[in-house]
CHARMM-style PDB file with segment names, atoms N, HN, CA, C and O in Angstrom:
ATOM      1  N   UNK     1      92.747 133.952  -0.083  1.00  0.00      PROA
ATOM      2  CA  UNK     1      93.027 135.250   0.520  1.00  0.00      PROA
ATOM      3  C   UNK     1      93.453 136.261  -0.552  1.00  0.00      PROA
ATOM      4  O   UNK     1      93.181 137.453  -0.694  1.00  0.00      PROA
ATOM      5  N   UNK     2      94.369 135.226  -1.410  1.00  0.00      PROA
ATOM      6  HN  UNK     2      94.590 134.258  -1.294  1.00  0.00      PROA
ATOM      7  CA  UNK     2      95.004 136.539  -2.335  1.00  0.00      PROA
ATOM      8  C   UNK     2      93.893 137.022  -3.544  1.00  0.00      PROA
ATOM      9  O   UNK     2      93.933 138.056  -4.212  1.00  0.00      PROA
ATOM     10  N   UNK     3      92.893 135.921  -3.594  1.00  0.00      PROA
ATOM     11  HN  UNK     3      92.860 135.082  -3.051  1.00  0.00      PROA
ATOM     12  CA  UNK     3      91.444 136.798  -4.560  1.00  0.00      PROA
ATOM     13  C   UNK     3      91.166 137.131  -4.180  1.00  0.00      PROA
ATOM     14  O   UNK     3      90.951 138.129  -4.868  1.00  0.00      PROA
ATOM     15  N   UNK     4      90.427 137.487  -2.462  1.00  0.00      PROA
ATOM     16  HN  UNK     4      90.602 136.677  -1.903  1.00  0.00      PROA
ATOM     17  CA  UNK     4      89.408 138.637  -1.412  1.00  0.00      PROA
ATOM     18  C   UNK     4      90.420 139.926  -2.046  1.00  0.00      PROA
ATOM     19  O   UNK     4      89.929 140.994  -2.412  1.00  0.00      PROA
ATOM     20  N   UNK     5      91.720 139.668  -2.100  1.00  0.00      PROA
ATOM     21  HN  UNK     5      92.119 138.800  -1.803  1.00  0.00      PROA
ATOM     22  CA  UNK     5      92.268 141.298  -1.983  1.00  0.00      PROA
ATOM     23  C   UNK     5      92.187 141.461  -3.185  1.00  0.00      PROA
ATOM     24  O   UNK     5      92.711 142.574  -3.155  1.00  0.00      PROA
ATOM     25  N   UNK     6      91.893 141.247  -4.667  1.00  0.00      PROA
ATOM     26  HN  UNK     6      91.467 140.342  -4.691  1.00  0.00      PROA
ATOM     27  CA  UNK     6      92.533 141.536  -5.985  1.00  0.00      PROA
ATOM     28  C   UNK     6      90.732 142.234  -5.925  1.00  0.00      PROA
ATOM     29  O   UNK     6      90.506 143.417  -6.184  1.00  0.00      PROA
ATOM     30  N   UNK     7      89.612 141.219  -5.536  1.00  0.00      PROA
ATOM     31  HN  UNK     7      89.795 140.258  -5.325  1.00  0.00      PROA
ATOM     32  CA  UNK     7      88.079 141.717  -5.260  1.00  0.00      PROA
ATOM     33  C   UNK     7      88.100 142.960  -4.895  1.00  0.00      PROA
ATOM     34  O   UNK     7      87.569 143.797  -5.625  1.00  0.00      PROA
ATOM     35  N   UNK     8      88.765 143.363  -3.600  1.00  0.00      PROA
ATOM     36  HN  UNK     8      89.196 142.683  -3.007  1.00  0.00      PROA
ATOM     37  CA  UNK     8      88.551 144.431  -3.161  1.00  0.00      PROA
ATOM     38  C   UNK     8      89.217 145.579  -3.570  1.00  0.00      PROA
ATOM     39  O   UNK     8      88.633 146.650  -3.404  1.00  0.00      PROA
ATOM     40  N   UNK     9      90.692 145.568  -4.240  1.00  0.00      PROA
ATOM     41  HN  UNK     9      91.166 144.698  -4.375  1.00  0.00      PROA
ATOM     42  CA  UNK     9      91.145 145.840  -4.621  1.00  0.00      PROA
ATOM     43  C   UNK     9      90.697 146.726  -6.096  1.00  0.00      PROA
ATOM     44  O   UNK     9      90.911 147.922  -6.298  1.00  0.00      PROA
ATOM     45  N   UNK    10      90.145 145.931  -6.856  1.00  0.00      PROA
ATOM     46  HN  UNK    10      89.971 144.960  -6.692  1.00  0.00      PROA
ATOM     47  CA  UNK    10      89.394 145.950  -8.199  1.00  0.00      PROA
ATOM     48  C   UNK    10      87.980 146.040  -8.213  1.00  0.00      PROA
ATOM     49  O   UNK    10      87.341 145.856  -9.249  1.00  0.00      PROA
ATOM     50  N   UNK    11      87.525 146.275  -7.274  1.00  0.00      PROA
ATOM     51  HN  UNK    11      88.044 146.424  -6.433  1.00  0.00      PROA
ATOM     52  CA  UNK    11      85.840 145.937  -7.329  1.00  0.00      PROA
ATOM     53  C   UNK    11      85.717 148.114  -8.011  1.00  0.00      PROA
ATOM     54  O   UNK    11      86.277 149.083  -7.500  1.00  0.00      PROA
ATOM     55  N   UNK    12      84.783 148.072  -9.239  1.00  0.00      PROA
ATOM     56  HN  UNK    12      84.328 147.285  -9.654  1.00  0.00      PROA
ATOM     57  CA  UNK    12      84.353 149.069  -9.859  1.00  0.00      PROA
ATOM     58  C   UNK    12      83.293 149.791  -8.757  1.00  0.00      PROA
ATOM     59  O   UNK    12      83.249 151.009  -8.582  1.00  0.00      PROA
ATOM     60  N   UNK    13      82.591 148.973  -8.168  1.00  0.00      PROA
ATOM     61  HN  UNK    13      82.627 147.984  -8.311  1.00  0.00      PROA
ATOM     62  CA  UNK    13      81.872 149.977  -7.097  1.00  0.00      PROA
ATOM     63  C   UNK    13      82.402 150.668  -5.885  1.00  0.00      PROA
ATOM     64  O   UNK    13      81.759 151.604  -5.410  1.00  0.00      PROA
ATOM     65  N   UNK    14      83.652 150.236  -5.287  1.00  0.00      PROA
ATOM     66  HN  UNK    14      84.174 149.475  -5.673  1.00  0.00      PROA
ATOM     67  CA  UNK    14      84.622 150.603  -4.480  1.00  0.00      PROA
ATOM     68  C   UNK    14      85.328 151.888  -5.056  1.00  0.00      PROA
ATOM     69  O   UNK    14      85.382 152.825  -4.260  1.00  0.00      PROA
ATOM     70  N   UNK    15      85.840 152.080  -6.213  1.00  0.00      PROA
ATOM     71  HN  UNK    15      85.797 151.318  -6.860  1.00  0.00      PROA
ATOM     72  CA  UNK    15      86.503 153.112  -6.939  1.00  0.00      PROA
ATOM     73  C   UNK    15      85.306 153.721  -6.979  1.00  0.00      PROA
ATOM     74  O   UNK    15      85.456 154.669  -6.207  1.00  0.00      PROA
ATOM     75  N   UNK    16      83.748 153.782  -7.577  1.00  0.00      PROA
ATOM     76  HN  UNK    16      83.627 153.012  -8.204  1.00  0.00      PROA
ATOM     77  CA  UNK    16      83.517 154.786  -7.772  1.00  0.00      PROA
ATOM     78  C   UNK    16      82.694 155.422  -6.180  1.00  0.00      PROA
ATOM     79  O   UNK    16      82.228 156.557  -6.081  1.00  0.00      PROA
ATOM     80  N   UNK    17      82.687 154.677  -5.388  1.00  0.00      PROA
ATOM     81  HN  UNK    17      83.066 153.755  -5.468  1.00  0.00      PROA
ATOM     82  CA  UNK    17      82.397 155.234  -3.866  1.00  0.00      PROA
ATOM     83  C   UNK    17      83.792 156.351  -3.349  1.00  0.00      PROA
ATOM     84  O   UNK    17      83.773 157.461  -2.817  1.00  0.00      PROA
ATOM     85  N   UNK    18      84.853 155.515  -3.763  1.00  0.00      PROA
ATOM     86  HN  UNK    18      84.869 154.613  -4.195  1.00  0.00      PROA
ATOM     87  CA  UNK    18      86.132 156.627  -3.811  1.00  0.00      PROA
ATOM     88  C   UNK    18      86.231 157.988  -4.295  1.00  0.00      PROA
ATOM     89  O   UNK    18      86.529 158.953  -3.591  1.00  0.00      PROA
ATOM     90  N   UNK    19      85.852 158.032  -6.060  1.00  0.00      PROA
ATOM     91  HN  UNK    19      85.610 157.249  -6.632  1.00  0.00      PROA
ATOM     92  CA  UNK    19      85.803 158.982  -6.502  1.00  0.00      PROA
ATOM     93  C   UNK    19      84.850 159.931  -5.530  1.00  0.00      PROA
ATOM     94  O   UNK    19      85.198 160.994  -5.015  1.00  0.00      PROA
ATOM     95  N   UNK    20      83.758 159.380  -5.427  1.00  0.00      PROA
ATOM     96  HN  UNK    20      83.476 158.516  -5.845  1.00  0.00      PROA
ATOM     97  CA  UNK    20      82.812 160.461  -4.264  1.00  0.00      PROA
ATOM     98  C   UNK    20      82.789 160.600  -2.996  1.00  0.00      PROA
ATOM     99  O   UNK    20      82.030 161.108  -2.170  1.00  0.00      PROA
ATOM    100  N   UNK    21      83.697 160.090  -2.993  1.00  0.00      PROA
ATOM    101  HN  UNK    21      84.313 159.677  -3.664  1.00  0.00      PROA
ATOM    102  CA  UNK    21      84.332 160.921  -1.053  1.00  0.00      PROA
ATOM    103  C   UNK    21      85.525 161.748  -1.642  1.00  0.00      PROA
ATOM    104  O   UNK    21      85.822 162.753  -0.997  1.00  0.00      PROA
ATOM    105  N   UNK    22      86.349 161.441  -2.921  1.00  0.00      PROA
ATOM    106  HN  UNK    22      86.107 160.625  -3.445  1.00  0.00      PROA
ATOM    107  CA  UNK    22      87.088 162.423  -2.807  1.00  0.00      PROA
ATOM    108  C   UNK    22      86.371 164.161  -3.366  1.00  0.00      PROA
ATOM    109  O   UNK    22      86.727 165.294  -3.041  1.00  0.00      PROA
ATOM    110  N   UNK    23      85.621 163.840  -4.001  1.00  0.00      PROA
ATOM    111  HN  UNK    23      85.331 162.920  -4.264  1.00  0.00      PROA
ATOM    112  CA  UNK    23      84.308 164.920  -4.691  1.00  0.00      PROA
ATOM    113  C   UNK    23      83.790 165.190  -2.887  1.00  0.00      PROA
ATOM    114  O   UNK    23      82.653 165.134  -3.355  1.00  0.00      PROA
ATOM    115  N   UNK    24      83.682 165.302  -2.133  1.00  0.00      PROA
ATOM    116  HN  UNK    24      84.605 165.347  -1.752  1.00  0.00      PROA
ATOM    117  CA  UNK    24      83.259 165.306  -1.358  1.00  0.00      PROA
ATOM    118  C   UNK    24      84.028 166.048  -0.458  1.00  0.00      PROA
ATOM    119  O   UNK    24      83.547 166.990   0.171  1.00  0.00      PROA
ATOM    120  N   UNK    25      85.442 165.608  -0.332  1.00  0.00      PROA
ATOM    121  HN  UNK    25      85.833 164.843  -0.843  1.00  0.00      PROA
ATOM    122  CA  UNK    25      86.563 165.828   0.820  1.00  0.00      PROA
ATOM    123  C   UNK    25      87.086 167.512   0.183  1.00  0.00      PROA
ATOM    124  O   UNK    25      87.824 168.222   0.866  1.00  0.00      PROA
ATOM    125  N   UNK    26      86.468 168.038  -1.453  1.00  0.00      PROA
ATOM    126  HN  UNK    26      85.868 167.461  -2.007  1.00  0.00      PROA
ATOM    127  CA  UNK    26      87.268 168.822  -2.023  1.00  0.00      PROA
ATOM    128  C   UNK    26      86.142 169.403  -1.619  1.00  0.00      PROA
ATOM    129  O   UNK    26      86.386 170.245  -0.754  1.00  0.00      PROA
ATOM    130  N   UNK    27      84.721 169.287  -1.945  1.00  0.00      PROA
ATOM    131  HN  UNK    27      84.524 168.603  -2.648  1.00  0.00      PROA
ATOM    132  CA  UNK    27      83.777 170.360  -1.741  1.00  0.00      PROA
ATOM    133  C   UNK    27      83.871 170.579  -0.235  1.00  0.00      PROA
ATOM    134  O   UNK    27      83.273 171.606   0.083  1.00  0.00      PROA
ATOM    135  N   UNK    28      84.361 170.021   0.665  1.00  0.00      PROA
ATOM    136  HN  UNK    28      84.847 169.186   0.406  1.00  0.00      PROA
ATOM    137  CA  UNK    28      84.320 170.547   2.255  1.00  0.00      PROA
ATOM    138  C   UNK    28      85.399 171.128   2.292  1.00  0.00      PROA
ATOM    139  O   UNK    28      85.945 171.365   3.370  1.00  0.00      PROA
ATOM    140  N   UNK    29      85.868 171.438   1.256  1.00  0.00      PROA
ATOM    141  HN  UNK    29      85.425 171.246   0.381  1.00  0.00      PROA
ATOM    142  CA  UNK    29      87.739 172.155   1.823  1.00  0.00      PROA
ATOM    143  C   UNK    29      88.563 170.781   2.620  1.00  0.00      PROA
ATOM    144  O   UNK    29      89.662 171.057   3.102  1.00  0.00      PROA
ATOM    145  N   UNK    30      88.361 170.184   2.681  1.00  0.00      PROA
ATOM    146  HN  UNK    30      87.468 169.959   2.290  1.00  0.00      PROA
ATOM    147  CA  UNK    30      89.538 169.031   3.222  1.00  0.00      PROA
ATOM    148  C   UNK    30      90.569 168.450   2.525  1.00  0.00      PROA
ATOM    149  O   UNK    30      91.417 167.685   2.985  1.00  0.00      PROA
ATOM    150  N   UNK    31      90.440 168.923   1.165  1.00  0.00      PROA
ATOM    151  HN  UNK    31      89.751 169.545   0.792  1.00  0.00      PROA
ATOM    152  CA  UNK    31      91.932 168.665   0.633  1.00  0.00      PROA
ATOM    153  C   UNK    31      92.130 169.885  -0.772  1.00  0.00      PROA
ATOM    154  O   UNK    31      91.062 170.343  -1.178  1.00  0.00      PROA
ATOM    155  N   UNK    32      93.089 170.262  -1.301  1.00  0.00      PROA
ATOM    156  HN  UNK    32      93.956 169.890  -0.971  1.00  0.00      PROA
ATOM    157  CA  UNK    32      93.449 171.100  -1.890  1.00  0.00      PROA
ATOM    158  C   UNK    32      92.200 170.809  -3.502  1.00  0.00      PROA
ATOM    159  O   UNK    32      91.427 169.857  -3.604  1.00  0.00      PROA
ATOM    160  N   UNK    33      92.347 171.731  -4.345  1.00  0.00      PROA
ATOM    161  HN  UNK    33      92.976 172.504  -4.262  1.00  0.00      PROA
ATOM    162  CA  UNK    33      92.031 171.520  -5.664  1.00  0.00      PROA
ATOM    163  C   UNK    33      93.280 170.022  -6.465  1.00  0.00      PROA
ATOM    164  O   UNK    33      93.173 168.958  -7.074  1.00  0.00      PROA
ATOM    165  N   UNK    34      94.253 170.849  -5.956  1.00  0.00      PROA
ATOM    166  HN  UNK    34      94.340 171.714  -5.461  1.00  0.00      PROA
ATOM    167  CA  UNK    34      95.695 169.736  -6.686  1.00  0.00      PROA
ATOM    168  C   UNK    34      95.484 168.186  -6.225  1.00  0.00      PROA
ATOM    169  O   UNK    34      95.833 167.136  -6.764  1.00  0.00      PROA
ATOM    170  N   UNK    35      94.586 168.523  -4.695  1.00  0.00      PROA
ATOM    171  HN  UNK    35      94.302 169.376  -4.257  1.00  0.00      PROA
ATOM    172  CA  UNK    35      94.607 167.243  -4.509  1.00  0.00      PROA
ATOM    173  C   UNK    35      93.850 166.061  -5.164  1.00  0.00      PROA
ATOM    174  O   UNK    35      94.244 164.964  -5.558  1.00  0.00      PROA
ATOM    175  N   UNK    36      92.774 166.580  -5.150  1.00  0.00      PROA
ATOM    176  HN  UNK    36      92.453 167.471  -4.830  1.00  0.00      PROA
ATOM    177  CA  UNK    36      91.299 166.650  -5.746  1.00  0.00      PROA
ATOM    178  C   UNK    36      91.196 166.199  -7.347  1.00  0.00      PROA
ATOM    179  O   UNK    36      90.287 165.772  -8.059  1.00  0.00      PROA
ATOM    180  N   UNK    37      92.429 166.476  -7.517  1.00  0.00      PROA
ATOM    181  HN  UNK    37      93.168 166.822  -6.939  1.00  0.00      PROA
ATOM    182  CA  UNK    37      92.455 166.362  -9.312  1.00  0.00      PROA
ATOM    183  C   UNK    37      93.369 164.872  -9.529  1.00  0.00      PROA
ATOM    184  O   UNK    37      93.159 163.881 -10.229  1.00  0.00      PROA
ATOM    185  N   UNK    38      94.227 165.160  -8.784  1.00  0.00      PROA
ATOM    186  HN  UNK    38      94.398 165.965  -8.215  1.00  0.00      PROA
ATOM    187  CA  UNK    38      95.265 164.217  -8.755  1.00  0.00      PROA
ATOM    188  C   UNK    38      94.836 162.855  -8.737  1.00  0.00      PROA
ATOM    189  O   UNK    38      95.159 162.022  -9.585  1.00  0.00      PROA
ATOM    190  N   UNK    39      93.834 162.574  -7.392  1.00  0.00      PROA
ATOM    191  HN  UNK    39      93.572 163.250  -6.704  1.00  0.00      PROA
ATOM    192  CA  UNK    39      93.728 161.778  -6.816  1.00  0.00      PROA
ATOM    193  C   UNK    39      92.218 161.014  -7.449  1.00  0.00      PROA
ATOM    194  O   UNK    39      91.930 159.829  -7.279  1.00  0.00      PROA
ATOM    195  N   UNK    40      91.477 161.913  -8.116  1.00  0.00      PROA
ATOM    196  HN  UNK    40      91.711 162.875  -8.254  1.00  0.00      PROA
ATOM    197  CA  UNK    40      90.144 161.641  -9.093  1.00  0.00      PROA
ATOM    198  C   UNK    40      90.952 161.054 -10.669  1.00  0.00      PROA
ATOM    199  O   UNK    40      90.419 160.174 -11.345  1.00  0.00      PROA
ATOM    200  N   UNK    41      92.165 161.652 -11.033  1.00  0.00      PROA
ATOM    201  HN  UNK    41      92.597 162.367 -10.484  1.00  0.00      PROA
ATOM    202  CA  UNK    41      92.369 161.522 -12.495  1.00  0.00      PROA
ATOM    203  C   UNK    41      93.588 159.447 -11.548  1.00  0.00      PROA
ATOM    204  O   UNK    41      93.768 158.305 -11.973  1.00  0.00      PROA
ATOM    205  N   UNK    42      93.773 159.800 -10.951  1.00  0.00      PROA
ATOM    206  HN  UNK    42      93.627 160.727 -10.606  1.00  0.00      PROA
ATOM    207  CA  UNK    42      94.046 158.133 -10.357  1.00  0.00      PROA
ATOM    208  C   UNK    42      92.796 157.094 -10.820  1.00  0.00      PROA
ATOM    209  O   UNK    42      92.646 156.254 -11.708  1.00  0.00      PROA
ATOM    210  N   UNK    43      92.093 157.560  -9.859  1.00  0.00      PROA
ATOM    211  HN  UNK    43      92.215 158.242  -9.138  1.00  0.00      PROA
ATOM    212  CA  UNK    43      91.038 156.647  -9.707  1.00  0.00      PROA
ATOM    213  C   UNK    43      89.940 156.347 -11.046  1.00  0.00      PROA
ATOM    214  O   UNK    43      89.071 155.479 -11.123  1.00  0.00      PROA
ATOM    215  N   UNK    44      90.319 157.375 -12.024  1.00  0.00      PROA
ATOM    216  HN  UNK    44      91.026 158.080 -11.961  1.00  0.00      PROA
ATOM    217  CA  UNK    44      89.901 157.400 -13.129  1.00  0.00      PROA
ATOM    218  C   UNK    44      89.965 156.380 -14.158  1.00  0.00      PROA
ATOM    219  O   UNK    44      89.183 155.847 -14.945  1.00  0.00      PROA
ATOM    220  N   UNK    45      91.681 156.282 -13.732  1.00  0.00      PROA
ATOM    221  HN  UNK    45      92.316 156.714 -13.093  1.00  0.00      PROA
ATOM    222  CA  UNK    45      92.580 155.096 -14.603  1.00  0.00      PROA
ATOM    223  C   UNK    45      92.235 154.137 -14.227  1.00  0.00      PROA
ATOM    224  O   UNK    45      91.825 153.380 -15.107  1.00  0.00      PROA
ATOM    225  N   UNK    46      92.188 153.604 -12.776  1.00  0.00      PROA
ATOM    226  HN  UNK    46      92.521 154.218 -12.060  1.00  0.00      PROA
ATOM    227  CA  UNK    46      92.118 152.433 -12.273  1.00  0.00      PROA
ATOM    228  C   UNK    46      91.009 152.364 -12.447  1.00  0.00      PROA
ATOM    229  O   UNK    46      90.899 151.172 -12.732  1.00  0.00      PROA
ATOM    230  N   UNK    47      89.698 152.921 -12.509  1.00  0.00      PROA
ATOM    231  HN  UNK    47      89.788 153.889 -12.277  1.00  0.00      PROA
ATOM    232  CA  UNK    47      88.275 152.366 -13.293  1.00  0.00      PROA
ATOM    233  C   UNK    47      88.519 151.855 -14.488  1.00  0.00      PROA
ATOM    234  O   UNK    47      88.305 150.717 -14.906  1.00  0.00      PROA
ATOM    235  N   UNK    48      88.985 152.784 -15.011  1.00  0.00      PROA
ATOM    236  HN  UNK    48      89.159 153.708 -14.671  1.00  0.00      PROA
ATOM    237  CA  UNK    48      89.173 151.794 -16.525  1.00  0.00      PROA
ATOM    238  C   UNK    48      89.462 150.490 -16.807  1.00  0.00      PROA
ATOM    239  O   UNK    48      89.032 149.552 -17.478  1.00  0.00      PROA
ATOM    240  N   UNK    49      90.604 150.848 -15.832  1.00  0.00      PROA
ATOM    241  HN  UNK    49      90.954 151.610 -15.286  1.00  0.00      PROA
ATOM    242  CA  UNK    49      91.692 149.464 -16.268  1.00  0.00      PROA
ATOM    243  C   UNK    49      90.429 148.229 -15.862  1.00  0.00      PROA
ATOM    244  O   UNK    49      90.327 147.265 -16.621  1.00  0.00      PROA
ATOM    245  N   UNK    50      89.541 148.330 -14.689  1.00  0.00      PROA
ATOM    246  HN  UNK    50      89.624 149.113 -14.072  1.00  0.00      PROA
ATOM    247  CA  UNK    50      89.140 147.523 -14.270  1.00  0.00      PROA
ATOM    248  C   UNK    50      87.530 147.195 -14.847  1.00  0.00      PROA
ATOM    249  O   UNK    50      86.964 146.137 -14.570  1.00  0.00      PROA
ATOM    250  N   UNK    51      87.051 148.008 -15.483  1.00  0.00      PROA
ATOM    251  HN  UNK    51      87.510 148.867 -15.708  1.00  0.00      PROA
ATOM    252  CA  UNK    51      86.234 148.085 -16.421  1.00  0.00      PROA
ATOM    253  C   UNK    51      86.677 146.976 -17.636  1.00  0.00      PROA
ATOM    254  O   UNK    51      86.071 145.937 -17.900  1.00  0.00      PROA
ATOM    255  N   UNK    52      87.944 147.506 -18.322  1.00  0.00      PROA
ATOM    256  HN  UNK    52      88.437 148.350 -18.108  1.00  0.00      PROA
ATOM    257  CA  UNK    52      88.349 146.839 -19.579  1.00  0.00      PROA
ATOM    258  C   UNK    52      88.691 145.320 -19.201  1.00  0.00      PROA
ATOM    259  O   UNK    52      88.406 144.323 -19.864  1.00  0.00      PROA
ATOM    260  N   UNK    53      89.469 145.390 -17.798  1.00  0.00      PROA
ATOM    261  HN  UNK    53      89.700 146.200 -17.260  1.00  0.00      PROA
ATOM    262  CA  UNK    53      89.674 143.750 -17.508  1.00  0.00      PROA
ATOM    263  C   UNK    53      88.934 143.299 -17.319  1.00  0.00      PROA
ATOM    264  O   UNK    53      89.181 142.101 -17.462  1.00  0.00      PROA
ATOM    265  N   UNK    54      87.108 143.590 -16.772  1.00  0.00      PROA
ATOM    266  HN  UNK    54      86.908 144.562 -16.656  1.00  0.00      PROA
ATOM    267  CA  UNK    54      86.065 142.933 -16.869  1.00  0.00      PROA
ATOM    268  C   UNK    54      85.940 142.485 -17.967  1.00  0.00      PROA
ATOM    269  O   UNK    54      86.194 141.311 -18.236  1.00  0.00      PROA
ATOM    270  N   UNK    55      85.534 143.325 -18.782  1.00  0.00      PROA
ATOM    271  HN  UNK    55      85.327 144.278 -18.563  1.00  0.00      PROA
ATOM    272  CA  UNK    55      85.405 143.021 -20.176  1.00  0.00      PROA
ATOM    273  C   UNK    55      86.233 142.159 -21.097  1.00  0.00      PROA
ATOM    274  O   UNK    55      85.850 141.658 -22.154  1.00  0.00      PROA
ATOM    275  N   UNK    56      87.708 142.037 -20.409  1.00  0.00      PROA
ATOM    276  HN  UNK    56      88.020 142.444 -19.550  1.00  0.00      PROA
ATOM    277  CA  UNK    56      88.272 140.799 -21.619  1.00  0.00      PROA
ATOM    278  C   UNK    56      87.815 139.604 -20.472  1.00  0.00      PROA
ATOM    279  O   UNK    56      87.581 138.440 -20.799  1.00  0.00      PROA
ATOM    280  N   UNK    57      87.773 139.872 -19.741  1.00  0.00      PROA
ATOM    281  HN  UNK    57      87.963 140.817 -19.475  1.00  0.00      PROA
ATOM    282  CA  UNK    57      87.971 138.603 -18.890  1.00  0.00      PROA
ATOM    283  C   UNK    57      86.575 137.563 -19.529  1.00  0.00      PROA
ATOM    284  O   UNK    57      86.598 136.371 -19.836  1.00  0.00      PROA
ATOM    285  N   UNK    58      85.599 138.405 -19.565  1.00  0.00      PROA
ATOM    286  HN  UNK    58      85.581 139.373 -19.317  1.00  0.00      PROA
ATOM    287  CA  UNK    58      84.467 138.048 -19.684  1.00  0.00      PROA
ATOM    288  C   UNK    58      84.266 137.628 -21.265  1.00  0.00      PROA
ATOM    289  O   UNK    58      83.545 136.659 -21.502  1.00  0.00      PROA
ATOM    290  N   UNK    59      84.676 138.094 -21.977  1.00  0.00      PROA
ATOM    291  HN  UNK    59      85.261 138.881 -21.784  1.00  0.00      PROA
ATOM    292  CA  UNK    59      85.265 137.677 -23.343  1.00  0.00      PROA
ATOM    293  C   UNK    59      86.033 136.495 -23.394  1.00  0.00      PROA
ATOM    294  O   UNK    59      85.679 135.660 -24.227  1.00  0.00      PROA
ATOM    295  N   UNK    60      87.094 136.221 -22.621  1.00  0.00      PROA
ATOM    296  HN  UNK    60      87.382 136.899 -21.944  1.00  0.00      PROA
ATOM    297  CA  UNK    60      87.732 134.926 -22.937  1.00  0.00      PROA
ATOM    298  C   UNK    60      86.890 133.715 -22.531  1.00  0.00      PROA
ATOM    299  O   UNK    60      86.927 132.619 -23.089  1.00  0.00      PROA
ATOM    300  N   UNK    61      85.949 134.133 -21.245  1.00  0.00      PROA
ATOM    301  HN  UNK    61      85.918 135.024 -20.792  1.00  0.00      PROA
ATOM    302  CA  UNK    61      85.136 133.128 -21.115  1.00  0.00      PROA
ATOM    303  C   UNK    61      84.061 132.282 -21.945  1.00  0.00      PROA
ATOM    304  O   UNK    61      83.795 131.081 -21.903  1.00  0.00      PROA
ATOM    305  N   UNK    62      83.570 133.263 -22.666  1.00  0.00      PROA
ATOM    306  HN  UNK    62      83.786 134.238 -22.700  1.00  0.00      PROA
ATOM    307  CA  UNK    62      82.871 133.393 -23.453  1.00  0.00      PROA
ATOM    308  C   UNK    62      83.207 132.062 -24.425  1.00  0.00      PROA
ATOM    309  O   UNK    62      82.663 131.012 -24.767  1.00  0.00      PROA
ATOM    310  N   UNK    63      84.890 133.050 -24.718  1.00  0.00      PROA
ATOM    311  HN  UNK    63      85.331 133.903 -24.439  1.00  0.00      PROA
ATOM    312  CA  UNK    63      85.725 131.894 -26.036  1.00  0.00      PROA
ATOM    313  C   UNK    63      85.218 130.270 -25.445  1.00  0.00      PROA
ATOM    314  O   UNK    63      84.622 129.382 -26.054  1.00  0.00      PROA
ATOM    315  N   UNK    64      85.439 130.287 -24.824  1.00  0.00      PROA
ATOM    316  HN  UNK    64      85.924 131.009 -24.328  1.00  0.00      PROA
ATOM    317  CA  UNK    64      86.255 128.795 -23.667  1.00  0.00      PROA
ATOM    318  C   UNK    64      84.931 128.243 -24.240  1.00  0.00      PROA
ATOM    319  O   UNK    64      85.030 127.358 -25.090  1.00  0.00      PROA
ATOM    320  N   UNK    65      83.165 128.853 -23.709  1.00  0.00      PROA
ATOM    321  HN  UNK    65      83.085 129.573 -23.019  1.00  0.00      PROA
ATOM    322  CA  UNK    65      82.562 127.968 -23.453  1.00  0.00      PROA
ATOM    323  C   UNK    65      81.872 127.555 -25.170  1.00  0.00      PROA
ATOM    324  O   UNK    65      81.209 126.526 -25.302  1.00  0.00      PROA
ATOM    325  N   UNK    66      82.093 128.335 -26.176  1.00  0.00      PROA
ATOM    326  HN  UNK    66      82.632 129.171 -26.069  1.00  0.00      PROA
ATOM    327  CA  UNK    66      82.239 128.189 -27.120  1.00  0.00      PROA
ATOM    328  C   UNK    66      82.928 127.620 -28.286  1.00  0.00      PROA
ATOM    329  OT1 UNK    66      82.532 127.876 -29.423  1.00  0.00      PROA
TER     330      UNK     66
END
C-alpha cells in the first residue's frame, strides 16, 4: 500500500498533467497569477526531485548488477 502511494505520489507524468491543469486553471481566470506561479514553481521542484531520484535510483541498480 505504502509503494501504490510513494507511485502516485512521485509518478513524473502525474506532476506534469498537474503543471497543465494548473496552466490551464490560470488561463480560465480560476486562480490568481500569484497562484499560478506559486503552485507551477512547486510542482517544478517536485519534478525534479523526482526526475533526479529516478536517475540515482537507476544508477545504484546499475552498480548492484555490476
Amino acid at each position: 500500500m505504502k509503494n501504490i502511494a510513494y507511485k502516485e505520489l512521485y509518478n513524473p507524468e502525474k506532476i506534469k498533467n498537474k503543471i497543465k491543469e494548473n496552466q490551464m486553471l490560470y488561463e480560465f481566470g480560476e486562480i490568481s497569477r500569484n497562484e499560478f506561479e506559486e503552485t507551477k514553481s512547486k510542482l517544478m521542484e517536485q519534478l525534479k526531485f523526482v526526475e533526479r531520484f529516478k536517475e540515482m535510483n537507476l544508477s545504484a541498480r546499475i552498480d548492484i548488477i555490476t
